[in-house]
C-alpha positions in Angstrom: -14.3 203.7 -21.5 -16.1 200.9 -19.4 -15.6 197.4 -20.0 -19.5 195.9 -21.1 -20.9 194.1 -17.9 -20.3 190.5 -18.2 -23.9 188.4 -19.6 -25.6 186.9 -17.0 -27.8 183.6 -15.7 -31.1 184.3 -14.8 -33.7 182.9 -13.6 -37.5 184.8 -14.1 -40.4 184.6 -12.0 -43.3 185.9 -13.1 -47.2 185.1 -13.3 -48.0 186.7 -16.6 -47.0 185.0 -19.4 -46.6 188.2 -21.9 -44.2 190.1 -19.0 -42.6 186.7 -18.4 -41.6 185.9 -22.1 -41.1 189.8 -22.9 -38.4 191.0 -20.1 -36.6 187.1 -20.9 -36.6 188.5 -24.7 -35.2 191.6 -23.3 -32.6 189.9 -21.5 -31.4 187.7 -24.2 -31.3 190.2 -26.7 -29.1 192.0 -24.6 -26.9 188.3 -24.3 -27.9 187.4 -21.1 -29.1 183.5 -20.7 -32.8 182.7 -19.1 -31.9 179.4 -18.1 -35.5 179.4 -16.6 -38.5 180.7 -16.4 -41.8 180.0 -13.7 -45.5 181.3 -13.1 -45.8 180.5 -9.4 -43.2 181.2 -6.8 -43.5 177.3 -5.5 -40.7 175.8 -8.1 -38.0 178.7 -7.6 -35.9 177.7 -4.8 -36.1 174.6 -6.9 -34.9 176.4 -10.1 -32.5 178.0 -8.0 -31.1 175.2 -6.9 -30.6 173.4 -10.2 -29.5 176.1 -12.2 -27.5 178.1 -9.6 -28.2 181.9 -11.8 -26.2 184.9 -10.8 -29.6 186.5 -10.3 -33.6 185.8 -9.8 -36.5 188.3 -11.0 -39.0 187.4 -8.5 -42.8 189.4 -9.0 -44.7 189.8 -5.2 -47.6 188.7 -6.2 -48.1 185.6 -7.5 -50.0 182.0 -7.4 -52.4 181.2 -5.6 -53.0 183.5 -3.7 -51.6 186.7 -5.5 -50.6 188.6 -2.4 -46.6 187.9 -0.9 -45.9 184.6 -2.3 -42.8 185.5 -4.4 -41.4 188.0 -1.9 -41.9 184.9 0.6 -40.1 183.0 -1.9 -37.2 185.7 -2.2 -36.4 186.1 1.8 -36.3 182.2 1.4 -34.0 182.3 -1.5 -31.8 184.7 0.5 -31.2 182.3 3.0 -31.0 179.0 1.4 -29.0 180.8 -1.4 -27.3 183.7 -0.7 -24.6 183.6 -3.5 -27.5 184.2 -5.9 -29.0 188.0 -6.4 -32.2 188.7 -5.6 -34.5 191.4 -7.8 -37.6 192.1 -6.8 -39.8 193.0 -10.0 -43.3 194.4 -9.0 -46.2 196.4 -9.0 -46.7 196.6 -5.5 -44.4 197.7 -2.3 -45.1 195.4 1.1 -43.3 196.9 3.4 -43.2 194.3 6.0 -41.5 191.7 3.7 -39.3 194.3 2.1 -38.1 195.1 5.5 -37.5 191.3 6.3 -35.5 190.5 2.8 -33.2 193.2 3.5 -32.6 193.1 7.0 -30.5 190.1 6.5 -27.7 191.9 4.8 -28.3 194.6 1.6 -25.7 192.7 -0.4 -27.3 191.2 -3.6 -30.7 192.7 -3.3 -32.9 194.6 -5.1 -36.8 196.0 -5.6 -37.6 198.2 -8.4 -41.0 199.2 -9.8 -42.6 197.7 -12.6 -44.5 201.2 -13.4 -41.5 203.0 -13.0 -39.0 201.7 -14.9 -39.3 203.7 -18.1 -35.5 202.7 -19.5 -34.5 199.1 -20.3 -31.0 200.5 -20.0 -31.2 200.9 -16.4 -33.3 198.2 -15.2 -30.1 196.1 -17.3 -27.9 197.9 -15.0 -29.7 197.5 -11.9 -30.0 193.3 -12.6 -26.3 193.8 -13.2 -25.4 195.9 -9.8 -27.5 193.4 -7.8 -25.8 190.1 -9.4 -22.5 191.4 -8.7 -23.2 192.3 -4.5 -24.7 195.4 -4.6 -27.9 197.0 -4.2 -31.3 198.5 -6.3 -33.8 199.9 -4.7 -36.6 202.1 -6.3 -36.6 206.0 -4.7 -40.2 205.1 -4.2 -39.7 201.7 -2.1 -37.5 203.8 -0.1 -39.6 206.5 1.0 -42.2 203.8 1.7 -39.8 201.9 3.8 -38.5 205.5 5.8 -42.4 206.2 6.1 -43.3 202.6 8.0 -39.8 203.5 10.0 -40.4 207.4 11.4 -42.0 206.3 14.9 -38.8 204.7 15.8 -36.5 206.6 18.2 -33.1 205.9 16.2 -34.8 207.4 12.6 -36.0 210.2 14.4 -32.8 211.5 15.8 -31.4 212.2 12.2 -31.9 216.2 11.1 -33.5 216.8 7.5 -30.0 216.3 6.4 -28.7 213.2 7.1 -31.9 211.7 6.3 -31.7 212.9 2.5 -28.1 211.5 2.8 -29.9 208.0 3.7 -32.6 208.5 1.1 -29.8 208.5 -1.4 -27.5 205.7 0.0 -30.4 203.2 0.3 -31.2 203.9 -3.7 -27.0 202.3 -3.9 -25.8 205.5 -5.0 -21.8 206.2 -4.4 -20.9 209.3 -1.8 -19.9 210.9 -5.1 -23.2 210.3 -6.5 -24.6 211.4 -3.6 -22.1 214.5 -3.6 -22.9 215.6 -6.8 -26.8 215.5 -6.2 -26.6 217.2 -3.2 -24.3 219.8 -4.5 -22.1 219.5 -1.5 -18.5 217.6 -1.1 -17.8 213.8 -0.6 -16.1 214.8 2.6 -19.9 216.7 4.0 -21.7 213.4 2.8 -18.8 211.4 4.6 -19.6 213.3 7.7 -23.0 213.0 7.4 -23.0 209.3 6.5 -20.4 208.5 9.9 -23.0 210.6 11.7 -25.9 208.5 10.5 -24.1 205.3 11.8 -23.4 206.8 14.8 -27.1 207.4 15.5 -28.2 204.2 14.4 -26.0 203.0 16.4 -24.2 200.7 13.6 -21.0 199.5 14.2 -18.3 199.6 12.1 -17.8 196.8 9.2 -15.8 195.5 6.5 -18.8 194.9 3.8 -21.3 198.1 2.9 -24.6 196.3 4.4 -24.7 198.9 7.1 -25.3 202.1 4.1 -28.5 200.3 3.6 -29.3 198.5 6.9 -29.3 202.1 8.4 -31.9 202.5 6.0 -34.0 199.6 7.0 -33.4 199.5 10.9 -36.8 198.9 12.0 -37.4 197.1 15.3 -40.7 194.6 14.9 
């Protein structure tokens, strides 16, 4: 059996009062600390840097201007604190921001879909995954991201293939996972996956970024 995943520090951005106090009830019940909570993105590097969390729940759109604010605020968080987890909560994919928060390294990131998380479970093991380095990223924000990338030369060399392959590794799934879904073997998703890299010209590396940077290699 799996050891529990350790409780973690949290810190919640979110305009709405009722989401903001539900998903920190949420969290605690399941004995994780909120050690804050804000309405407007301007406070949260801020709160970030006072409480140090393992992870931030940052909305996009938020005061005063409700349109990128707290994905602004996340890319900024990203650099100014990159030990910290980043998980974008919303009801809204910008592509252009998304692009910019994860081009810096996948590590530690995340974007999920407000209207799309149906299971607490998961969006508890998604906050989890992206605390602890790795990566969560809603099937929709990925098709969304692959859509804004297809006129680039590198994306269009893959075959129908190896771009399910990235469809799958950009969502953070293992090449079992991936194996499994597929119905094929880890060693064809290993191929596939060295191929990918090879087209997108990524070179080799010690950390996973590239699995989701091959994902996001748009050129502005």
């Amino acid at each position: 059996m799996n050891a529990p995943n350790p409780a973690l520090r949290i810190v919640i951005a979110e305009d709405s009062a009722i989401l903001r106090d539900g998903l920190a009830g949420l969290l605690t019940d399941r004995g994780h600390q909120v050690v804050e909570m804000v309405g407007d993105a301007t406070r949260l590097s801020e709160v970030i840097a006072e409480h140090r969390p393992d992870v931030a729940v940052v909305d996009v759109r938020m005061p005063p201007s409700f349109t990128d604010e707290g994905l602004l605020a996340a890319i900024e968080l990203r650099r100014k604190f990159p030990d910290t987890g980043v998980l974008v909560f919303s009801q809204w994919v910008e592509t252009r921001y998304a692009t910019e928060l994860l081009a810096g390294g996948a590590s530690g990131v995340g974007y999920l879909l407000k209207d799309r998380v149906a299971d607490v479970r998961e969006f508890v093991d998604a906050l989890h995954r992206v605390a602890t380095g790795g990566t969560a990223l809603d099937p929709e924000v990925v098709s969304q991201l692959m859509g804004a990338a297809r006129q680039q030369d590198s994306l269009t060399r893959l075959t129908p293939r190896e771009r399910e392959v990235l469809e799958l590794m950009a969502q953070g799934l293992s090449n079992g996972a991936i194996a499994r879904g597929m119905t094929v073997t880890e060693r064809a998703v290993e191929k596939h996956i060295g191929n990918i890299f090879m087209k997108l010209e990524l070179p080799p590396s010690d950390t996973h970024h590239r699995r989701v940077l091959a994902v996001l290699r748009l050129k502005s």
